[in-house]
C-alpha positions in Angstrom: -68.1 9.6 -29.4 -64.8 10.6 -30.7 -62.2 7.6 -31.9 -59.0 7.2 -30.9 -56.5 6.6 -33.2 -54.4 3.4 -32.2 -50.7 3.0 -32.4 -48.5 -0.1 -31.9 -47.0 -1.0 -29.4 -43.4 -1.5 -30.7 -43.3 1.8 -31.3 -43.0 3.4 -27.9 -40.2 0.7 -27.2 -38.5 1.7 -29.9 -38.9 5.5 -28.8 -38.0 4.9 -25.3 -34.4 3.2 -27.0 -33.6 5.6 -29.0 -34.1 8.3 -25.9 -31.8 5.7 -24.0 -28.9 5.3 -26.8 -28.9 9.7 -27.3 -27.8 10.5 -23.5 -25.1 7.8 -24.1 -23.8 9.1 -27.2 -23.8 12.4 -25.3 -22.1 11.8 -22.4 -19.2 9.7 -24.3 -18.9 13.2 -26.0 -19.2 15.3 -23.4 -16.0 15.0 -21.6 -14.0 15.3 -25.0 -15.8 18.5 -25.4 -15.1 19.6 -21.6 -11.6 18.4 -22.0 -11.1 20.7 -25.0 -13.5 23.8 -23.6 -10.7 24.2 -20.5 -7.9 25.7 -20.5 -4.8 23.5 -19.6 -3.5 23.4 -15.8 -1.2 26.3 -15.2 1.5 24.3 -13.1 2.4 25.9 -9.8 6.5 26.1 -9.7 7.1 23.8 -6.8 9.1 25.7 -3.9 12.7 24.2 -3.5 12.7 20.7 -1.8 14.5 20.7 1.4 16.0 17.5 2.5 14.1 15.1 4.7 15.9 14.8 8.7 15.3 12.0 9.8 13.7 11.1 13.2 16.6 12.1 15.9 14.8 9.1 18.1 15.3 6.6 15.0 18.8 8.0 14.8 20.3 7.0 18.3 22.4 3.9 19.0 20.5 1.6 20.4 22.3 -2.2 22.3 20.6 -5.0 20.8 19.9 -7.8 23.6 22.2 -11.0 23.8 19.3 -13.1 21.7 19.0 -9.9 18.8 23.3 -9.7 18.9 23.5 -13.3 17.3 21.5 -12.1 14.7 22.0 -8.3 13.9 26.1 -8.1 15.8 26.7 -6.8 19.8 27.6 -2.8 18.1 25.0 -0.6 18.8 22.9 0.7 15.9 19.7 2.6 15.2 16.7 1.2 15.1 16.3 1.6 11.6 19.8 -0.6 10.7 18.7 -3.2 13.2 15.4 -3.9 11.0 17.4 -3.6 8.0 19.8 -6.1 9.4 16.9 -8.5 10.6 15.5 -8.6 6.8 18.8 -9.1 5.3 19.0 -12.0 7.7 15.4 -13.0 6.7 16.0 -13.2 3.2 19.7 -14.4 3.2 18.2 -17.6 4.4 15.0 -17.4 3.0 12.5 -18.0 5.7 9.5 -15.8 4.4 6.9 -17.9 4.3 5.9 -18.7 0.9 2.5 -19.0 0.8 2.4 -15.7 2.5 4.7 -13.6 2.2 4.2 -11.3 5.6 4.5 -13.6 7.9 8.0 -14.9 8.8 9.2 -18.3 9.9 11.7 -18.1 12.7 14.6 -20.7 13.1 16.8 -21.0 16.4 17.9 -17.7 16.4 14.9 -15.5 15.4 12.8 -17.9 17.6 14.6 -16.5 20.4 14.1 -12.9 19.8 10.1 -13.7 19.1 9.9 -14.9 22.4 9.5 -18.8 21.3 7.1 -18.5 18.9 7.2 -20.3 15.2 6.2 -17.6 13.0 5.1 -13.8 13.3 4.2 -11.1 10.9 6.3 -8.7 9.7 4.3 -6.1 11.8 4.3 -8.0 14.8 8.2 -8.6 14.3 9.4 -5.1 14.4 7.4 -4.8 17.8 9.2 -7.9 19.5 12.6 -6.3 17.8 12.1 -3.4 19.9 11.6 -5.3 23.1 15.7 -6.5 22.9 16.7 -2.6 22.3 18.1 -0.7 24.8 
């Protein structure tokens, strides 16, 4: 019978972390050496930036409803400066809620335009704006 020569047992635990601790070591390298192997981004020259025209539908004059007039004024406006109008109004008297910040507490007059209800969220408020456009 032949005899086997016996190792210790540390010893593969201590092969098995040095195994572990070399393809670490190699992959923290490894993009430095990828990084400098490529050759830098060529740019593309960007093609000459046209202005943005905005929506022709967000664009037209729109009557705001007697409730929306006591908030926003009876001129027409677009759509877009009736929601700018309705957040200058929000913040002018400060009726964000603070605790959360989307949703809006209405007083008498925005109360009116959210068809009675206490608070909405901002999403929910540009929907109920649109309802007292014409």
């Amino acid at each position: 019978m032949a005899t086997a020569k016996k190792t210790p047992v540390a010893a593969p635990a201590k092969a098995a972390a040095a195994a572990a601790a070399k393809p670490a070591a190699a992959k923290k390298a490894a993009p430095a050496a990828k990084a400098a192997a490529k050759p830098a981004a060529v740019k593309k020259a960007a093609a000459p930036a046209t202005p943005r025209k905005p929506n022709a539908a967000f664009m037209k004059a729109m009557t705001p409803s007697k409730d929306l007039a006591a908030v926003v004024g009876a001129a027409p406006l677009p759509r877009t400066e009736v929601t700018k109008k309705v957040w200058d109004y929000i913040k002018k008297l400060d009726l964000q809620d603070p605790a959360n910040r989307r949703m809006i507490n209405a007083d008498d007059k925005l109360k009116a335009v959210f068809g009675g209800k206490a608070q909405v969220s901002m999403f929910e408020m540009t929907k109920l704006i649109s309802d007292h456009l014409k």
